[in-house]
N, C-alpha and C positions, 0 to 999 in steps of 0.2 A: 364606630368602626376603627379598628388600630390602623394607622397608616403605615404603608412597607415601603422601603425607602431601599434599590440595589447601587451598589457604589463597584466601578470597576476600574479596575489599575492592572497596570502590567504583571506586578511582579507584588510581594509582601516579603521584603529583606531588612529592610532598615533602612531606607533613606528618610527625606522630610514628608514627601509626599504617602509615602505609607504609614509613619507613625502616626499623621495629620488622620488617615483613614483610622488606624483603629480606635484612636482617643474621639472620635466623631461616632463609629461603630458605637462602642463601649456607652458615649452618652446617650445615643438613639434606645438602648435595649432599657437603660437606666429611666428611659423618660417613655416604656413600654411604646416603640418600635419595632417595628419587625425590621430586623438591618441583616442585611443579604452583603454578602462581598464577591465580586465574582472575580481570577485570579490567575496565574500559573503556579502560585503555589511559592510558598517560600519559605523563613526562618520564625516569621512572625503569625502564621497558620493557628500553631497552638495557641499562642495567646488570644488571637481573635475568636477562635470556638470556645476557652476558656473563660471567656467576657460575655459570654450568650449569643454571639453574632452568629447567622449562617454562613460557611463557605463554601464557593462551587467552584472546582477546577474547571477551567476553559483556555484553549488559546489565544491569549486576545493582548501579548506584547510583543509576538516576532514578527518584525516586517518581512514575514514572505506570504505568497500564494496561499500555505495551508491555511493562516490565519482569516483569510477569507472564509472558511468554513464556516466561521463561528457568527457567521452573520444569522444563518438560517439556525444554528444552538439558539445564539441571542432571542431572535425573535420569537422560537420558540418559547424558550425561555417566560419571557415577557408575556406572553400567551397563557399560560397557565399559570405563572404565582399573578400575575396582573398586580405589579406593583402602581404606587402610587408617583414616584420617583425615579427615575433612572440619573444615575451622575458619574458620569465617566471623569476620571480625574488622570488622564494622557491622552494625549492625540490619537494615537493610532484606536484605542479601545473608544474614545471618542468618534470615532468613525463608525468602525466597526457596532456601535450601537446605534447612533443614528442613521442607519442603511438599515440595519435591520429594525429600526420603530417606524420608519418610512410603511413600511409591509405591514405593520397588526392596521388593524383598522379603524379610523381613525375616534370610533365608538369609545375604543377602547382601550388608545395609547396613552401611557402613561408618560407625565410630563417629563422633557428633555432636557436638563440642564446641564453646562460645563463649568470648568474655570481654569482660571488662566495660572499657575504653578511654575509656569516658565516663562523668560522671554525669549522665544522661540527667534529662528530667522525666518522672516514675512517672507507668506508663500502661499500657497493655493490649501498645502497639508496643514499646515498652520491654522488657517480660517477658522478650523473644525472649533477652537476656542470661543470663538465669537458666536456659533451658530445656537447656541443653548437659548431657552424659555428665557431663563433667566443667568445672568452670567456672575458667576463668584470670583474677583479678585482679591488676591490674598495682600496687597498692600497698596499703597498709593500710586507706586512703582506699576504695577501689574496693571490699572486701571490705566495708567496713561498708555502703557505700550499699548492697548487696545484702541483708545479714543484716537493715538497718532496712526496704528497702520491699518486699522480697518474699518475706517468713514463709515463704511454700512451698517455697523453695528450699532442700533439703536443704542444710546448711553444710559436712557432711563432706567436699562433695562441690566446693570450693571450693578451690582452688592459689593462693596469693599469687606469681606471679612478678615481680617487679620489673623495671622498664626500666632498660637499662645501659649503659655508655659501653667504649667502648675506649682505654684508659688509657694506650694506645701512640700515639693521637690527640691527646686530653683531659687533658691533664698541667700542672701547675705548675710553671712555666719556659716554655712553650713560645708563642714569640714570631714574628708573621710576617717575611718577609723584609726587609731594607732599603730593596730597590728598591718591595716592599709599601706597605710605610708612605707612603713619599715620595709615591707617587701617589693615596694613599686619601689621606692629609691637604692634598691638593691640591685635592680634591673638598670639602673641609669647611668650613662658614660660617666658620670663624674659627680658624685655627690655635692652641696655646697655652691653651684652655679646655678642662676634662673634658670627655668623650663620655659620654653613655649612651644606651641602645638599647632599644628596642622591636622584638622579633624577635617575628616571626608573620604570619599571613594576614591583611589586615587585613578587618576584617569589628568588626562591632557589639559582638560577645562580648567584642573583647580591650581593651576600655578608651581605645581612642585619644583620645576625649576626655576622658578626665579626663588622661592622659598631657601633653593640651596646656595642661590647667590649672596641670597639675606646673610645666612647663615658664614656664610664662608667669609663676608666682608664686617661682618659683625667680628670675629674671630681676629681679623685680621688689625682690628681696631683696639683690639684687648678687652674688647665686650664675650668672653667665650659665654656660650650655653648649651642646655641639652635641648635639643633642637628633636621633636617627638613627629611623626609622622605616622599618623593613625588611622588606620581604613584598609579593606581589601581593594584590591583594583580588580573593574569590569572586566568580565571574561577576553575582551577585545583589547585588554588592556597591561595584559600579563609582560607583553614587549619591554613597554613603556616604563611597566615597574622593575624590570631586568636593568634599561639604560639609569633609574635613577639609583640601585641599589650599586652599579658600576661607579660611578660619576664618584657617590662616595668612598668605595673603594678606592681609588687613583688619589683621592685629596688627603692628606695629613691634619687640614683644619676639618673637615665635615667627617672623617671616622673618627676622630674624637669626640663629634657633639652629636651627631647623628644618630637616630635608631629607627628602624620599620617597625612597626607596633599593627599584625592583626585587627578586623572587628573587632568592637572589646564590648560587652554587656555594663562596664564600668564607665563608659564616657563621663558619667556626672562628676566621680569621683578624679576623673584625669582633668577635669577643665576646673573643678578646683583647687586641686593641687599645684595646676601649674601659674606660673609667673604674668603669662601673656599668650592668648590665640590669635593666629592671624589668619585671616581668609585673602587669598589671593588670585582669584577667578576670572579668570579673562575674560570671561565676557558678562553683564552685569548678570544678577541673579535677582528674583522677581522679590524674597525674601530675604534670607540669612535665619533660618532658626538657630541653629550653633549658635551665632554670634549673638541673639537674644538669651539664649542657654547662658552662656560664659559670662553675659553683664549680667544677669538675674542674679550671679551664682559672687558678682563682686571682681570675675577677673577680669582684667581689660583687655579691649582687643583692637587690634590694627588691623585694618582692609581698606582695600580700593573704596575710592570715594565715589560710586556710583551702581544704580540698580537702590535693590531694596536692602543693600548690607550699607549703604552709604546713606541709604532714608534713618534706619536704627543707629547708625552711629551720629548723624545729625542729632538726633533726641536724645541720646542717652548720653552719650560719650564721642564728643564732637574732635577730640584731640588724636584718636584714632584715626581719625581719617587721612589717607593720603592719596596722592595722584597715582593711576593707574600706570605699575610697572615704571615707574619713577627707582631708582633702586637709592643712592645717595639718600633720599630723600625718607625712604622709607626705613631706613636703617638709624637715623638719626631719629625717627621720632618713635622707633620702637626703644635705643637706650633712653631718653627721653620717658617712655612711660614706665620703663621699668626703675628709672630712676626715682619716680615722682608717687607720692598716694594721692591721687586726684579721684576725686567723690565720684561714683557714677549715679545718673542720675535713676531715679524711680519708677515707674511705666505701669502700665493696666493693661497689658499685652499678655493677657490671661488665657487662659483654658476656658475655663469655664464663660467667658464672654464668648470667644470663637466658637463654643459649641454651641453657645444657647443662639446664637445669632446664625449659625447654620441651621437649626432647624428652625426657626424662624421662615429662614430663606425656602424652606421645603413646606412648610404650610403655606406661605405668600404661593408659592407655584402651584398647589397641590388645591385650591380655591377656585 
């Protein structure tokens, strides 16, 4: 009997946690799964029905009232395809699934599992992580914050799988087109100066201001660059990117190195082009895929030296790393690598491991 396997996430735009969902979709149909996505719908829709996956529209990422609704969808839900599987991959849809598998009965419920994608702040909402069959952490990082804030989480009961590149993608050598270059560096403050990047949503978490500080005291040092900032910002967030698009207005060193840069369907192409990514996240993050992206791809990257971007740059590319929001410090060791061709090293933080070892984890439950 094919095993069906439903995977639920807020939203399908582009972040880690959604791309991590459809390259897991896409290998479940491949290894003839039935892969259900349950959703609110987003950017990445097409391509998941493209790839063979089911999608079902639900409300199951706004933290209000309505979203309670979708307990009794859920359960329904579950009631009728009687998957083998359920794995909510955010908190709140994490809930909102395990309320509603509480109710099928118990003949009939299909195994619970979560994972841990974030390090959350410890709290009762939070727990929802730990409460899975079986619990999937995406890195070393992610297993401990669970072993350190929730005792009752039996640890046996804990999968490390790591997020993973496709190395037929993500390769050393691998350079965008001619006709590429010519028009992205047409678009750039200043031809002739290193580029580094800031990839992400923009939003409060990922540091953009101290990123402008980088940049401004970089400048001021006669390090100039074209300092790239790349992402849309969360709807809550539109403020935030109004004060940073000001900030560089008012400064004479940051609108000469400065640009907002849109989602872009080309990330691969802009993290190899450019000189240096840095991640600067305030508070630790469970992974860093970007920053596995940008070393796969040969560019080096600087980030806080903690969380799971500080476990990856330990392995890979250890000179990257700096003290969190240290600015001096971090500024000297970004001219520093841009100075320097230091090797990075090689890794097996593959795709195809991360898939094949999730479903693994969905036969172990589904037994």
């Amino acid at each position: 009997m094919t095993m069906k396997v439903i995977q639920i996430l807020p939203r399908l735009e582009g972040g880690g946690v959604e791309r991590g969902t459809l390259e897991v979709a896409n290998y479940l149909v491949d290894h003839n799964v039935d892969s259900i996505v349950v959703s609110q719908g987003g950017r990445l829709v097409s391509q998941l029905l493209d790839e063979g996956s089911t999608h079902l529209l639900m409300r199951v990422g706004d933290k209000s009232i309505q979203s309670l609704r979708s307990i009794h969808r859920l359960r329904r839900l579950f009631q009728e395809l009687k998957p083998d599987i359920v794995h909510p991959r955010s908190r709140l849809p994490a809930w909102l699934a395990y309320l509603a598998n509480k109710g099928v009965p118990e003949k009939f419920r299909p195994r619970f599992l979560t994972s841990v994608h974030g390090l959350h702040s410890v709290s009762r909402y939070s727990s929802i992580v730990g409460k899975g069959e079986l619990v999937e952490a995406v890195s070393m990082t992610a297993r401990r914050y669970v072993e350190t804030n929730y005792k009752e989480v039996d640890t046996n009961k804990i999968r490390v799988i790591h997020r993973g590149i496709d190395p037929s993608v993500f390769y050393l050598g691998y350079r965008p087109s001619r006709e590429w270059i010519e028009t992205f560096e047409s678009n750039l403050c200043q031809k002739g100066r290193p580029t580094i990047m800031l990839p992400g949503r923009v939003s409060r978490l990922k540091g953009h201001k101290f990123f402008l500080d980088v940049v401004k005291t970089l400048y001021d040092k006669g390090t100039k660059v074209n300092a790239l900032i790349v992402g849309d910002p969360e709807k809550r967030n539109t403020g935030y990117m109004s004060a940073l698009q000001a900030e560089v207005e008012k400064s004479d060193q940051l609108r000469q190195s400065v640009k907002f840069l849109p989602h872009r369907s080309d990330l691969r192409d802009i993290m190899a082009f450019c000189d240096l990514v840095v991640n600067f996240s305030n508070k630790p993050e469970s992974f860093g895929r970007v920053v596995l992206e940008s070393l796969s791809l040969g560019t080096p990257v600087v980030g806080f030296d903690y969380g799971g971007v500080g476990e990856l740059l330990t392995s890979l590319y250890p000179q990257g790393k700096v003290a969190p929001n240290q600015l001096e410090q971090t500024v000297n060791t970004i001219q520093a690598c841009l100075d320097s061709q230091t090797e990075i090293a090689s890794h097996d933080f593959h795709l195809d491991s991360m898939c094949r070892k999730t479903l693994a984890f969905y036969e172990e439950a589904s037994q």
